[in-house]
N, C-alpha and C positions, 0 to 999 in steps of 0.2 A: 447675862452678865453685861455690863457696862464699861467703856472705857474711860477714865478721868481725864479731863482736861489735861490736868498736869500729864498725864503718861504720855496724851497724845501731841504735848508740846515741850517741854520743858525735855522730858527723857527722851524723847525721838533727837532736838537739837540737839541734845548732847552726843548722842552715841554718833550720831552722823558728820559733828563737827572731830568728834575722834577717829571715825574715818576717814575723813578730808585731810588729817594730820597724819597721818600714812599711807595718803595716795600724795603726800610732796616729797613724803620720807622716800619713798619708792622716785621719784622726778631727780630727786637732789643725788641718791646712790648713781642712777642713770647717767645721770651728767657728768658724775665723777668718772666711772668706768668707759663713759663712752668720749671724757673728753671735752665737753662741752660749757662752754662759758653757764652760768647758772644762768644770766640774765637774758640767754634764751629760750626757756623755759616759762622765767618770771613776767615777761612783755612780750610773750606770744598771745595771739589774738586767733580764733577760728577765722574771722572776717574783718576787713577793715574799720566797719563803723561797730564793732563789739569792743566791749572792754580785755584788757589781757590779764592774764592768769592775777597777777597780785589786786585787782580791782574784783573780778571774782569773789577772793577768799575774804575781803574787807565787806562787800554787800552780802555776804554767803551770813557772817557773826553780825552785821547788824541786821538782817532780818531774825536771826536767833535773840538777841538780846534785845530786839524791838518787841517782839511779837507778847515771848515771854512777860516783859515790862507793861503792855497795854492789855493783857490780861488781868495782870494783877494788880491794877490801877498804881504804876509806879512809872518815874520817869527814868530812862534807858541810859546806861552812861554813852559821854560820847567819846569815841575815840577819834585822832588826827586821820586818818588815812596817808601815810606815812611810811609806810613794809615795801622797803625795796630788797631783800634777801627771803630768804627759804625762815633764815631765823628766826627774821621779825615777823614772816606770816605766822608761824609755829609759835609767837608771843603772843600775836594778839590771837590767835586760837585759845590757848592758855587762859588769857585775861576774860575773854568771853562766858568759857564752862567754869573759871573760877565764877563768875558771875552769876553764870547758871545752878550753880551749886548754892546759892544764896536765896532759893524757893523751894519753897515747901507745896506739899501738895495742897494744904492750905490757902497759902494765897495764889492759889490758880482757882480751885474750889468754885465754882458756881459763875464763874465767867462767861459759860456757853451763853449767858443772859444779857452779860453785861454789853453795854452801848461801848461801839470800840470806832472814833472819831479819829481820822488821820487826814491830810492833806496831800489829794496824790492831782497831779497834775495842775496844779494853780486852782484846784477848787477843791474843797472840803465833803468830805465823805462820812456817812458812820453805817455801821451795822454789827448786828450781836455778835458776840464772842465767838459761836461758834463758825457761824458764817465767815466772821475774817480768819478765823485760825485756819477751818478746808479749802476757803477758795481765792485767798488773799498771800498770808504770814508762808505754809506749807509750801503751796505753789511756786512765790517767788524764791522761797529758799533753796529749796530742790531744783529750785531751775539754774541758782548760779553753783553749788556744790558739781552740778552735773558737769554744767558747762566748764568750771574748772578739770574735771575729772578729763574732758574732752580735749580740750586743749592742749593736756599733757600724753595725751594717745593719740592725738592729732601729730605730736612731734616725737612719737618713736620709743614713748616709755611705757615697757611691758607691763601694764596695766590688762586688769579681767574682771569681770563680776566681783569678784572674791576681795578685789583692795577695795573696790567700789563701795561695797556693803560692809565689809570686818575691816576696813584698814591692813589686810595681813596682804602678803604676797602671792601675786597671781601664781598657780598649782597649773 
């Protein structure tokens, strides 16, 4: 058995980005109860030269709606980077899987071939579909999802596997 491009991009961004929207639901409950301005939360940082939480969740949906996009030979919308509350992270999560919901398996369909040219550090890059989807789109996506995940267990919110992966509340 085979796994499709599309499963292994398109439906993974998504369910992961619905995770990620119930590990802030769980951040934003926390701050109520415990008291806390939201905006420590939202510009907490692991370390000083990282970005903090709301920079995170904005590179977390345009690696999602980049990757998805350069798969299926389309161009990615852009959005402002602009979410300074829990709400407007939880919109542009929104606007992203609304997005994401606008591919079919189809136009994912045979990509693992396709020449995928992006511009990363002042010089220009290409390699096949499938190569940017496992060691490229995935990677950096998982890395800032994480690192937002971190952030917010870094500062005291009962986060566990369990929000990490289902979005639900740590058991």
């Amino acid at each position: 058995m085979t796994i499709s491009m599309y499963d292994a991009s398109v439906v993974v961004f998504m369910a992961r980005l619905k995770a990620l929207a119930g590990v802030l639901n769980a951040a934003e409950q926390n701050a109520v109860e415990r008291k806390i301005d939201p905006e420590v939360f939202l510009f907490a940082r692991l370390a000083p030269d990282m970005f903090p939480l709301t920079r995170q969740v904005q590179i977390a949906t345009d690696h999602a709606k980049g990757a998805s996009s350069r798969l299926a030979g389309r161009d990615a919308p852009r959005f402002e980077d602009d979410e300074l509350t829990f709400d407007d992270l939880h919109a542009r999560i929104g606007r992203t899987t609304d997005y994401l919901a606008t591919f079919s398996a189809d136009d994912i369909h045979g990509s693992e071939d396709r020449n995928i040219e992006l511009k990363l550090g002042g010089r220009q890059i290409a390699m096949p579909g499938l190569q940017y989807l496992l060691h490229f789109a995935m990677p950096n996506f998982y890395f800032h999802v994480t690192t937002a995940y971190d952030i917010l267990r870094h500062n005291g919110v009962p986060l566990g596997k369990t929000t990490f992966i289902s979005g639900g509340q740590k058991s």
